[in-house]
N, CA, C and O atoms as a DFTB+ gen file, in Angstrom:
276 C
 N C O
     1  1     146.994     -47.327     -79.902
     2  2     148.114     -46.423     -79.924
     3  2     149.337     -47.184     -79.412
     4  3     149.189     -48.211     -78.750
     5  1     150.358     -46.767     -79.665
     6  2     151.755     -47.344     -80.142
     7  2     152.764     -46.476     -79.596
     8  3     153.118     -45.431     -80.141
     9  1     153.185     -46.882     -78.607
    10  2     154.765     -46.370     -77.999
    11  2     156.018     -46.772     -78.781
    12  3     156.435     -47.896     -78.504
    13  1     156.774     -46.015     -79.795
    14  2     158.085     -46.825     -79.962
    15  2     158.638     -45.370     -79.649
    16  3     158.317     -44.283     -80.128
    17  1     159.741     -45.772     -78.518
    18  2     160.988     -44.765     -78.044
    19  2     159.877     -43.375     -77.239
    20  3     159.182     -43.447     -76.225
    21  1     160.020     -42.633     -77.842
    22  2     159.182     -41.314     -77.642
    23  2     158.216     -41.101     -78.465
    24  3     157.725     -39.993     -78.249
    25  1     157.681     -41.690     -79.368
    26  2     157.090     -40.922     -80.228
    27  2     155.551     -41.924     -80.486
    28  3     155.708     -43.079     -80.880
    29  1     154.271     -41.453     -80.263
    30  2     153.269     -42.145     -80.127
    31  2     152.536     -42.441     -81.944
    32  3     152.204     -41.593     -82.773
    33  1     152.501     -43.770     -82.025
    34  2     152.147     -44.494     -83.277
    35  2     150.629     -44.645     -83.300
    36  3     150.085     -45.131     -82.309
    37  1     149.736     -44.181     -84.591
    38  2     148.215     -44.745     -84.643
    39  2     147.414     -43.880     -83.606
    40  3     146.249     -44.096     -83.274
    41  1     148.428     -42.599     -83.023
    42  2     147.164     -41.364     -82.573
    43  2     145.922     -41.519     -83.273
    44  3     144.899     -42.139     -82.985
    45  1     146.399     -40.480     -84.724
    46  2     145.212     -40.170     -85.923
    47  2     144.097     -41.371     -85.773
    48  3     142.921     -41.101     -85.530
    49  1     144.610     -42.842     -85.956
    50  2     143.807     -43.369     -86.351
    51  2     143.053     -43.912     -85.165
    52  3     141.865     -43.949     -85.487
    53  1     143.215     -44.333     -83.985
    54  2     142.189     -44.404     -83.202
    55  2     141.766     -43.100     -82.651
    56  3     141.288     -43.279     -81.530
    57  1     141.754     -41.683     -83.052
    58  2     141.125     -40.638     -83.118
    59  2     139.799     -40.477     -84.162
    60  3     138.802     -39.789     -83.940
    61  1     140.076     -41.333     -85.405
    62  2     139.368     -41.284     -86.293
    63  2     138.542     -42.275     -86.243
    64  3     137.510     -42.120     -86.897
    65  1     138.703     -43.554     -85.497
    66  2     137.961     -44.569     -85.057
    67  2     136.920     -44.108     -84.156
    68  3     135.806     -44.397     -84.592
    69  1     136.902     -43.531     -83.123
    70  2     136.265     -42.954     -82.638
    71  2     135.026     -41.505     -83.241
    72  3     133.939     -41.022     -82.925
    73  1     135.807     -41.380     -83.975
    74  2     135.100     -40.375     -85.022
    75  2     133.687     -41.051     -85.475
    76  3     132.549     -40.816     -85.067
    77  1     134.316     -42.298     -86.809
    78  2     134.053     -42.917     -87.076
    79  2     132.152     -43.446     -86.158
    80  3     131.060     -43.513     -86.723
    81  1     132.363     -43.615     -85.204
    82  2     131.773     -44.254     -83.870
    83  2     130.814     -43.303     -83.689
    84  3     129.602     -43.518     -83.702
    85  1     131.445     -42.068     -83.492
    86  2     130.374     -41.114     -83.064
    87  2     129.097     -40.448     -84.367
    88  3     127.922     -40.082     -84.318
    89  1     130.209     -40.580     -85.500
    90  2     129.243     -39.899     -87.217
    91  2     127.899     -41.091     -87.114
    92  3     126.708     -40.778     -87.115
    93  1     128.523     -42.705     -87.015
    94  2     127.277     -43.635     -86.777
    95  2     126.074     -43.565     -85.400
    96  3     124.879     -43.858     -85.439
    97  1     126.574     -43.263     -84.689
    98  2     125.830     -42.852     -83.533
    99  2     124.692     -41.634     -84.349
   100  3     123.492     -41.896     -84.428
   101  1     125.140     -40.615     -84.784
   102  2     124.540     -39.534     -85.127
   103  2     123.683     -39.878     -86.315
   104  3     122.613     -39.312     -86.539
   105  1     124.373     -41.162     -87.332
   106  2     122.880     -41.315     -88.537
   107  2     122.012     -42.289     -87.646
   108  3     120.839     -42.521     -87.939
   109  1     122.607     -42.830     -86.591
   110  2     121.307     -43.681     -86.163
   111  2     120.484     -43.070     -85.378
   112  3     119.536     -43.631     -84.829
   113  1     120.845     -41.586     -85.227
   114  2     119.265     -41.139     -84.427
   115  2     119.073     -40.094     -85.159
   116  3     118.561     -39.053     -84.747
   117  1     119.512     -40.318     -86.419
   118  2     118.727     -39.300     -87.789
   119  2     119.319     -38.161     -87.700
   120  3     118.576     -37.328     -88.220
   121  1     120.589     -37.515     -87.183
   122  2     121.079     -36.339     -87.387
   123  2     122.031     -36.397     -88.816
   124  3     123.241     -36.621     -88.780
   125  1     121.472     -36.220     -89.731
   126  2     122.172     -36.591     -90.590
   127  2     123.044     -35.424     -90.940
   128  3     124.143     -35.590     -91.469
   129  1     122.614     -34.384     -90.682
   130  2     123.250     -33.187     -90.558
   131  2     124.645     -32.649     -90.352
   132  3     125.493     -32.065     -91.028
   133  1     124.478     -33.206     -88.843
   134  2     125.948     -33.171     -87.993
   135  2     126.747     -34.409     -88.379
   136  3     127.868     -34.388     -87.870
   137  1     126.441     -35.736     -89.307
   138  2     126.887     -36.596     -89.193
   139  2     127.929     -36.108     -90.493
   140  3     129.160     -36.151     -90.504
   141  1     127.094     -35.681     -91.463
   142  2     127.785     -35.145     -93.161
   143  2     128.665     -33.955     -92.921
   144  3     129.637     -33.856     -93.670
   145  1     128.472     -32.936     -91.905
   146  2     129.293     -31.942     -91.259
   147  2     130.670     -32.591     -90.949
   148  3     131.722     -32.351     -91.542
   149  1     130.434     -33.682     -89.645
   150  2     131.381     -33.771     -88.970
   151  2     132.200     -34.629     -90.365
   152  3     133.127     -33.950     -90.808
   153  1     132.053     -35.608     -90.897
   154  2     132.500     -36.770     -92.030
   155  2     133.302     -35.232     -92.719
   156  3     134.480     -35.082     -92.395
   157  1     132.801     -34.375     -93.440
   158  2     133.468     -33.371     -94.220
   159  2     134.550     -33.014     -93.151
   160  3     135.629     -33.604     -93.181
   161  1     134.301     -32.108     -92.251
   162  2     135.263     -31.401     -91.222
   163  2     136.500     -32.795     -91.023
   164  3     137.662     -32.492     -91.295
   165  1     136.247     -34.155     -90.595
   166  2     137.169     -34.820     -90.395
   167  2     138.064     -35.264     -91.786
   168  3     139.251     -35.525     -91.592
   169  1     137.711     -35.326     -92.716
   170  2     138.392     -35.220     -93.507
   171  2     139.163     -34.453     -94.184
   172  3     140.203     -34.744     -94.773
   173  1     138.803     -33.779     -94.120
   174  2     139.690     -32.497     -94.550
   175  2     140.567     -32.093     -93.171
   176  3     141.577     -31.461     -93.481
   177  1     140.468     -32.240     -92.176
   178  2     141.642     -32.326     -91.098
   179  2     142.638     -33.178     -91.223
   180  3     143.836     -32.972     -91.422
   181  1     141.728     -34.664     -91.018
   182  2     143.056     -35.322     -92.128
   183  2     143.732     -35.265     -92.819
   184  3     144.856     -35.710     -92.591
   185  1     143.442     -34.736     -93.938
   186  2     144.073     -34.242     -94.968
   187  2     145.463     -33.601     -94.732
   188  3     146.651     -33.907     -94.831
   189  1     144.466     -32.245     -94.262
   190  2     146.119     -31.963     -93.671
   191  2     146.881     -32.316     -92.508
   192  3     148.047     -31.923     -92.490
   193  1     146.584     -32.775     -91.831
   194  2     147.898     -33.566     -90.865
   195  2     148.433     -34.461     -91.546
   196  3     149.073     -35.266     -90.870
   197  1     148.417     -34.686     -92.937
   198  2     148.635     -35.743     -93.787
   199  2     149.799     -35.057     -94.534
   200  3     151.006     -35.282     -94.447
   201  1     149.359     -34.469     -95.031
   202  2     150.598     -33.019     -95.816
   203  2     151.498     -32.259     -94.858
   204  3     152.400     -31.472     -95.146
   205  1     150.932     -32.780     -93.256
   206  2     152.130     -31.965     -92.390
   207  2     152.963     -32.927     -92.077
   208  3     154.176     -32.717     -92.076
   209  1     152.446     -34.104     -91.769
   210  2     152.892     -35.404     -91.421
   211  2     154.317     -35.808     -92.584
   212  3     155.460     -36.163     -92.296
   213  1     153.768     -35.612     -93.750
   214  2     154.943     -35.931     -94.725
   215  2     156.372     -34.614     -94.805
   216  3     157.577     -34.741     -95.022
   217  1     155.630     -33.585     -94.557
   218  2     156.671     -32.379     -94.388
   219  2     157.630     -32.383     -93.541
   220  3     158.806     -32.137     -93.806
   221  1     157.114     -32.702     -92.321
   222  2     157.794     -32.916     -90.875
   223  2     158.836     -34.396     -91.150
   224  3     160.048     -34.441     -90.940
   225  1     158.021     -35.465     -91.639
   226  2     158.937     -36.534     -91.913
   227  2     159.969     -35.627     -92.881
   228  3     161.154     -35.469     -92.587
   229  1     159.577     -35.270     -93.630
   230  2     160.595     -35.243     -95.141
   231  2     161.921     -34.289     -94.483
   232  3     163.051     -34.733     -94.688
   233  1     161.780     -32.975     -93.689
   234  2     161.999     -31.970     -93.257
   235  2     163.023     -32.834     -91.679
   236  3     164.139     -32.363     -91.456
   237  1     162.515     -34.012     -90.759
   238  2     163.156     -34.368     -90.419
   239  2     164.503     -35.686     -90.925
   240  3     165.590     -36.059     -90.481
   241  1     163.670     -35.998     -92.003
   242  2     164.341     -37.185     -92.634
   243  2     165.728     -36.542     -93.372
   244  3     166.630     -37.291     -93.747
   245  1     165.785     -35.305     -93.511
   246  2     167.276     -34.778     -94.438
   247  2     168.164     -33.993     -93.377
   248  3     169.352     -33.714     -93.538
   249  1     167.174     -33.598     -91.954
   250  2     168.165     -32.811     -91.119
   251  2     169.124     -34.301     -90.428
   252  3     170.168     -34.190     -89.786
   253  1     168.708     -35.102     -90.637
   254  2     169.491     -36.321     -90.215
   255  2     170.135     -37.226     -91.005
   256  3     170.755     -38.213     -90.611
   257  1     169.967     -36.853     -92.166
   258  2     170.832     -37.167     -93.230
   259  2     172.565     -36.220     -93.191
   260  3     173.711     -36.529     -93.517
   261  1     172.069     -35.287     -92.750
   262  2     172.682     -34.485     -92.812
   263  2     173.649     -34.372     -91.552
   264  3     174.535     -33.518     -91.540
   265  1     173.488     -35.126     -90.645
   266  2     174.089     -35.328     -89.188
   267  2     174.910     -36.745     -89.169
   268  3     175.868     -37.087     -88.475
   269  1     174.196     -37.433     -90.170
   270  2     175.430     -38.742     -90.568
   271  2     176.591     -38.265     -91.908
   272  3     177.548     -39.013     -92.110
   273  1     176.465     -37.330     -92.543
   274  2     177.734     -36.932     -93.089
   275  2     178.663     -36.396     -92.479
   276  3     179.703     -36.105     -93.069
């Protein structure tokens, strides 16, 4: 994770690294269950912080367009 100014860089992805870590933990003692659960559930979370992530950029990227005119 990544400090520039205020705003923290590569949350998601060492969140998902860890994910990552724990789904393998879970096929190696045969829960394959919770491992295909959690893999679905994290992806599709992704997903959308992905579609909010671009909204929020897009949504902040024109209110400041709009502050340099």
């Amino acid at each position: 994770m990544v400090f520039r100014t205020e705003t923290p860089l590569g949350l998601t992805t060492a969140a998902a690294l860890w994910v990552a870590a724990a789904v393998g933990a879970a096929v190696g003692v045969k829960m394959y269950s919770i491992a295909s659960f959690t893999t679905f559930l994290v992806v599709v979370i992704l997903y959308i912080l992905l579609k909010l992530e671009f909204r929020l950029y897009k949504k902040n990227r024109s209110h400041k367009d709009q502050e340099n005119e």
